[in-house]
C-alpha positions in Angstrom: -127.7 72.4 -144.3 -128.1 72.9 -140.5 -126.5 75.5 -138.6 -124.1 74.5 -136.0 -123.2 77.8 -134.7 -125.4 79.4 -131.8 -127.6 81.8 -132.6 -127.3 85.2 -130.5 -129.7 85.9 -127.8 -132.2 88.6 -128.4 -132.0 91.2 -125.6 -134.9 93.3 -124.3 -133.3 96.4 -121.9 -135.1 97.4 -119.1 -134.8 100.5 -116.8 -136.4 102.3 -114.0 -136.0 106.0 -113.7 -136.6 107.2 -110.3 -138.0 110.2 -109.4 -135.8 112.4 -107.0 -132.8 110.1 -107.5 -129.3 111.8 -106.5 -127.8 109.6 -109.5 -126.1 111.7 -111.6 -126.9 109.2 -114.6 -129.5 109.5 -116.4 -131.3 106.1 -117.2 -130.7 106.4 -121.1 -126.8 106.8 -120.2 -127.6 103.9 -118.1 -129.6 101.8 -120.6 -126.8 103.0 -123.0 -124.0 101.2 -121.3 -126.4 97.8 -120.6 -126.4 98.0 -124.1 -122.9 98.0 -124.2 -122.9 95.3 -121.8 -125.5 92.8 -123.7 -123.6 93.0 -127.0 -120.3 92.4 -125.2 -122.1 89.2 -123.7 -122.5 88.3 -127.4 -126.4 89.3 -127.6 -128.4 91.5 -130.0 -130.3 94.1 -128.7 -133.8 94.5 -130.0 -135.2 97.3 -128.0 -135.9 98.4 -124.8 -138.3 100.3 -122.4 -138.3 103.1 -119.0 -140.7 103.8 -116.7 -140.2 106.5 -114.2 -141.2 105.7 -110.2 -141.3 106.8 -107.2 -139.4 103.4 -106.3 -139.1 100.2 -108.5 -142.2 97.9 -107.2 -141.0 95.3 -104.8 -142.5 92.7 -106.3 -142.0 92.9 -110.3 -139.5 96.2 -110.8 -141.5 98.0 -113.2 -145.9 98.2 -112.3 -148.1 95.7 -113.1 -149.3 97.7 -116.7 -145.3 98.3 -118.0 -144.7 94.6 -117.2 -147.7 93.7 -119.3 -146.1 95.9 -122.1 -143.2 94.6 -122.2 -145.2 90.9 -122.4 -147.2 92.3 -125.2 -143.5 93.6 -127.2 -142.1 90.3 -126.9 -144.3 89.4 -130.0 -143.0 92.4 -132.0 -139.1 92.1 -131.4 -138.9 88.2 -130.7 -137.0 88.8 -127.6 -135.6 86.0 -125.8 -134.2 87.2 -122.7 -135.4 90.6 -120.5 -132.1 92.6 -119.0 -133.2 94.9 -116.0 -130.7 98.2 -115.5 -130.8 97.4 -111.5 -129.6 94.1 -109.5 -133.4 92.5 -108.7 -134.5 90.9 -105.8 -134.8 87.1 -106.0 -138.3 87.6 -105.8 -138.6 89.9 -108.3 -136.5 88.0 -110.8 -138.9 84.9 -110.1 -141.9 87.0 -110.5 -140.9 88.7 -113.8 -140.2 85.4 -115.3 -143.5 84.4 -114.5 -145.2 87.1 -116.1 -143.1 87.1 -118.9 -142.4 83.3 -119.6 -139.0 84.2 -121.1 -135.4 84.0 -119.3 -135.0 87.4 -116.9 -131.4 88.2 -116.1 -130.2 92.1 -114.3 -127.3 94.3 -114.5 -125.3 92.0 -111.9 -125.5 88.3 -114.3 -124.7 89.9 -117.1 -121.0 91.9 -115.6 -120.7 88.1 -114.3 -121.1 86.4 -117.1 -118.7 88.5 -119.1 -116.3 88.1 -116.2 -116.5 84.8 -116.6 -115.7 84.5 -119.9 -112.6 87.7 -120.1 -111.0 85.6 -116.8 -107.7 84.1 -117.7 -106.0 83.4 -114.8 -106.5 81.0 -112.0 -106.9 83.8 -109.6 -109.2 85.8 -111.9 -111.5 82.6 -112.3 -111.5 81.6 -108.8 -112.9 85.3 -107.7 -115.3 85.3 -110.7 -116.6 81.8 -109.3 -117.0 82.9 -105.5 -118.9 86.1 -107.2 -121.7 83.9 -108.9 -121.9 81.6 -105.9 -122.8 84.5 -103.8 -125.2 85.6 -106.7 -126.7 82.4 -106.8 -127.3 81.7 -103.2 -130.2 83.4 -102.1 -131.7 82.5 -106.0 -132.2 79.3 -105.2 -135.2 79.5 -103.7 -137.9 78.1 -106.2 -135.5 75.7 -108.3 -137.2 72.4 -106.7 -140.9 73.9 -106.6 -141.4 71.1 -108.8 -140.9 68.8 -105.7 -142.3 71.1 -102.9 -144.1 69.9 -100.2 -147.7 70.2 -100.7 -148.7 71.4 -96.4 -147.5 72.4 -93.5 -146.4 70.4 -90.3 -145.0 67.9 -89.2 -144.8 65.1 -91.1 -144.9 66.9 -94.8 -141.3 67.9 -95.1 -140.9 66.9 -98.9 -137.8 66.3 -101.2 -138.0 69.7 -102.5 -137.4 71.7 -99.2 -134.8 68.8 -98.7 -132.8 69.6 -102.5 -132.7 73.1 -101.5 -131.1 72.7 -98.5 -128.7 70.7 -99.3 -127.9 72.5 -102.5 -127.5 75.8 -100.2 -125.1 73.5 -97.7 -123.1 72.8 -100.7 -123.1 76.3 -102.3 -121.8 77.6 -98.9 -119.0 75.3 -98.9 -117.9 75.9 -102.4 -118.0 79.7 -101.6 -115.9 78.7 -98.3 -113.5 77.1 -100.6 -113.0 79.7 -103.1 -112.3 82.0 -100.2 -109.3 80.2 -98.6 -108.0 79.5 -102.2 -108.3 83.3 -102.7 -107.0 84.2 -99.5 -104.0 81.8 -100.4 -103.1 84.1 -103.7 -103.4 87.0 -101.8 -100.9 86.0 -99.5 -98.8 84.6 -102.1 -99.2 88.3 -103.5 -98.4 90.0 -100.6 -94.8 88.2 -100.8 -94.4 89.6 -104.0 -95.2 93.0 -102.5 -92.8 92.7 -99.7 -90.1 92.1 -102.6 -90.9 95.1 -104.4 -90.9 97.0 -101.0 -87.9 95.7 -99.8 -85.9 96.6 -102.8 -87.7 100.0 -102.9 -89.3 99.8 -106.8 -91.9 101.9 -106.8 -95.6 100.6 -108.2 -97.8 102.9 -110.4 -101.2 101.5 -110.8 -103.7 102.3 -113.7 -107.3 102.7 -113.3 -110.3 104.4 -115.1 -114.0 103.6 -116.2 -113.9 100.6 -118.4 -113.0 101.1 -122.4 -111.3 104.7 -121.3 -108.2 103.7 -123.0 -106.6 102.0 -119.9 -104.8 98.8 -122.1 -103.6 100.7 -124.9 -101.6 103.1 -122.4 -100.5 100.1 -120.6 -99.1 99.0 -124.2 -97.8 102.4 -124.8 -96.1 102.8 -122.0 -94.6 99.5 -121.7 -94.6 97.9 -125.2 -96.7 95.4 -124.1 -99.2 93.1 -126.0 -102.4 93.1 -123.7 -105.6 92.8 -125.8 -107.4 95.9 -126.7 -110.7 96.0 -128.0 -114.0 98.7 -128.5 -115.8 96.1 -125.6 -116.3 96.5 -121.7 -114.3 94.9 -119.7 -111.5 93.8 -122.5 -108.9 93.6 -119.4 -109.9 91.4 -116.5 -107.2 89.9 -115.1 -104.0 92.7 -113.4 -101.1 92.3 -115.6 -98.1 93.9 -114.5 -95.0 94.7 -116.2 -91.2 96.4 -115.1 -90.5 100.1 -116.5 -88.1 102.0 -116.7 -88.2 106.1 -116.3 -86.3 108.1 -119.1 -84.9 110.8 -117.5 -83.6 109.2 -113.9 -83.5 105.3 -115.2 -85.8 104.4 -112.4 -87.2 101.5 -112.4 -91.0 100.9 -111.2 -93.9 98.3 -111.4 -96.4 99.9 -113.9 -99.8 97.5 -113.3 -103.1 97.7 -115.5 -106.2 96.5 -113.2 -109.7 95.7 -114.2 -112.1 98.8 -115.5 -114.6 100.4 -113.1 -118.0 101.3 -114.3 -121.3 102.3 -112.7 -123.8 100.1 -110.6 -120.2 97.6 -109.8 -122.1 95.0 -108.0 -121.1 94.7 -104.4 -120.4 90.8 -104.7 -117.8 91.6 -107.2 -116.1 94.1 -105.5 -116.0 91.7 -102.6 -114.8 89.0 -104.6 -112.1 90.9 -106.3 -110.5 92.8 -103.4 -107.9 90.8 -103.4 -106.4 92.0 -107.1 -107.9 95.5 -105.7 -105.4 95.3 -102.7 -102.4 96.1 -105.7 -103.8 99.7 -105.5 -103.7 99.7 -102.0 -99.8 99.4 -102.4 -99.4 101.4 -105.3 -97.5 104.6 -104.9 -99.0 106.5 -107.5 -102.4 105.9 -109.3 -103.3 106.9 -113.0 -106.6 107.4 -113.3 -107.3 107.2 -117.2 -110.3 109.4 -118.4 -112.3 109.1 -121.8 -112.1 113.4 -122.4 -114.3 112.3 -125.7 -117.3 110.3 -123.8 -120.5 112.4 -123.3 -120.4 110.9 -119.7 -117.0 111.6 -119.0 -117.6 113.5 -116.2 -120.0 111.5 -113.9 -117.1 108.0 -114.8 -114.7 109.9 -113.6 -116.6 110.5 -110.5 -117.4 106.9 -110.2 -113.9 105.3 -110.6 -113.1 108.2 -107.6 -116.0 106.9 -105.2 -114.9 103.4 -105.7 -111.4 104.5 -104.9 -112.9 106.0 -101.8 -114.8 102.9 -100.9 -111.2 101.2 -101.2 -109.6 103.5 -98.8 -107.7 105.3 -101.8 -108.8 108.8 -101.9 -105.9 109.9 -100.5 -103.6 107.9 -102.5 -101.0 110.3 -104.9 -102.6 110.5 -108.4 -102.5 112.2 -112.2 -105.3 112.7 -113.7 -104.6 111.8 -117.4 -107.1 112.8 -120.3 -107.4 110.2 -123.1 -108.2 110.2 -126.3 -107.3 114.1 -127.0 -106.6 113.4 -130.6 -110.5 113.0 -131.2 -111.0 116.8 -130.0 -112.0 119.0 -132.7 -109.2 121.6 -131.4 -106.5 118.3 -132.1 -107.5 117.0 -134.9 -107.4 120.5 -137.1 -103.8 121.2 -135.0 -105.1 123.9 -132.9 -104.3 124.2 -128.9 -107.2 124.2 -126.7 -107.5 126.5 -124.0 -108.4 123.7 -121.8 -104.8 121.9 -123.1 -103.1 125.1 -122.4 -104.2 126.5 -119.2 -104.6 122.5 -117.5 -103.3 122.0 -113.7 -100.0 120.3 -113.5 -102.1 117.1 -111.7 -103.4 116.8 -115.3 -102.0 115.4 -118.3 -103.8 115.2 -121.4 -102.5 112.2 -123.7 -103.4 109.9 -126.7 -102.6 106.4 -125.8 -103.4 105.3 -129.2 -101.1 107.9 -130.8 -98.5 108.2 -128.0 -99.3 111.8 -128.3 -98.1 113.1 -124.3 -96.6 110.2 -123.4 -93.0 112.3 -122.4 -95.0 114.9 -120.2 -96.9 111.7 -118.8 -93.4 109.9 -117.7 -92.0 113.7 -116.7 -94.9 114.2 -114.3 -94.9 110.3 -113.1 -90.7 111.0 -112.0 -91.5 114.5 -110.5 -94.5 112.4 -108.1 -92.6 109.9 -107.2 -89.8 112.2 -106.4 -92.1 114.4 -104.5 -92.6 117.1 -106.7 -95.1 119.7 -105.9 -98.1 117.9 -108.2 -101.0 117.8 -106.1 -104.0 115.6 -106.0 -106.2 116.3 -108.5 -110.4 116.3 -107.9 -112.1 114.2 -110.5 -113.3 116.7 -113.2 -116.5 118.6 -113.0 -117.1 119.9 -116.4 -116.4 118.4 -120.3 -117.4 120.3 -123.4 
């Protein structure tokens, strides 16, 4: 008997903690959520390591004794492939591979490669592309050092300086490519927007950290089917769907867009501005909390600075509390203080139980109608 099946990789997590860091995580929340990350990615993780720096080392992260460490643990778990917390350097990546003699991905492959594999649509796997194109270009580097030229001057350009530059010319054209293709759907987009604009429906957007409960409020709300699963990143693609308000029959666009989380690497951003730009015309954001998470606090305040980096702080918003119906107070029918004495800005639901789902859709038609709900800060504080 031979097995067919692919086995799963075995994943080594590694994390620097800085010293004097104004990151409110704390690297095991951190290593936490890469954990989250690898098994999503379908790997098994076998164990991992911190060191706390000044400043990760420019040249291999961690310092030279950790690195040797981790070498000497790659006989104990059987490790395959190293996952750094951070985005390295392409120097550093080719160093600790190196040292290591194993595979050496970071934070940024690994939200790519599950992109890659959760996009559905055309749109969503052209912007996943351009993203690893503009990972991989300044990677190349070292790829033909098999062929490199063995001196200096004239007369000793070899066939490896030659590959790489030709592979870059081509990279960079691809990456051209995917962006006039992408600036074609976001045009094609924007004509959608017009519509909804010029027959006044008004759009309400959903956003939150990822696995908050986004997807199975989208459902909720509008009986739809969108896949929902205990993984990061289960939604990828925006789906939108029409709704209809109970008490005034008004109808609005109710969208679900991709989850946020922490470290969001700056080519994906980039590459997915153009779904972001749906927020941009949305004319009343839910931002979906996880009230249950131990780092509730500090993803709430990183879906709100990615919001600000999109020009969205301003934007009208409820704050809506998920998963209430795992609170202690809930479960044993008792109302919380924090339930009872909440700001009108915040609505506590359970998506999963449809528990708050009428105060949700009386405090989305008092918004919209310009009631007096203000803005609401992301939270500070959960017990």
């Amino acid at each position: 008997m031979f097995l067919t099946q692919a086995q799963a990789e075995r994943a080594f997590l590694i994390g620097v903690e800085v010293k004097e860091a104004k990151n409110r995580w704390s690297v095991e929340s951190s290593l936490e959520e890469l954990g989250q990350l690898a098994r999503t990615a379908g790997a098994e993780v076998v164990g991992k390591l911190v060191q706390r720096l000044r400043r990760p080392s420019p040249t291999f992260y961690l310092g030279k004794g950790k690195l040797s460490e981790v070498a000497e643990l790659r006989g104990k778990t059987g490790y395959n492939v190293a996952v750094f917390d951070d985005e390295l350097t392409p120097t550093q990546q080719r160093n600790i591979e190196e040292a290591l003699q194993t595979k050496v991905i970071d934070r940024t492959a690994l939200v790519l490669d599950i992109f890659a594999k959760r996009a559905q649509t055309r749109e969503g796997k052209l912007q996943v592309e351009l993203a690893q194109h503009q990972y991989l270009l300044p990677r190349l580097t070292g790829q033909w050092s098999h062929l490199e030229r063995l001196g200096g001057g004239i007369g000793t350009r070899g066939p490896g300086e030659s590959q790489l530059e030709t592979d870059r010319r081509l990279i960079r054209q691809k990456i051209h490519r995917l962006k006039v293709e992408i600036e074609q759907v976001r045009r094609h987009r924007a004509l959608y927007r017009h519509q909804r604009r010029k027959h006044s429906v008004p759009v309400v957007a959903i956003v939150g950290y990822t696995n908050a409960g986004k997807s199975t409020l989208f459902n909720a709300l509008s009986n739809a089917n969108v896949p929902v699963e205990d993984k990061l990143f289960t939604t990828l693609d925006p789906i939108t769907r029409r709704l209809i308000l109970p008490r005034s029959r008004r109808e609005v666009v109710l969208t679900d867009t991709v989850g946020f989380i922490q470290k969001l690497p700056t080519t994906v951003v980039a590459a997915f501005r153009a779904t972001l730009e749906e927020l941009s015309e949305a004319d009343l954001i839910l931002h979906v909390v996880d009230i249950t998470h131990k780092d509730a606090a500090k993803q709430s305040q990183t879906v709100e600075n990615i919001l600000g980096e999109l020009g969205l702080a301003k934007k009208p918003r409820l704050t809506l509390l998920n998963k209430i119906d795992l609170l202690t107070c809930a479960a044993e029918g008792l109302e919380c203080d924090l339930l009872k004495n909440a700001e009108r800005s915040i609505v506590f639901i359970s998506a999963a139980k449809g528990w708050g789902l009428e105060r949700l859709l009386q405090a989305i038609e008092e918004t919209l109608e310009g009631g007096d709900i203000t803005q609401h800060p992301p939270i500070e504080k959960v017990d």
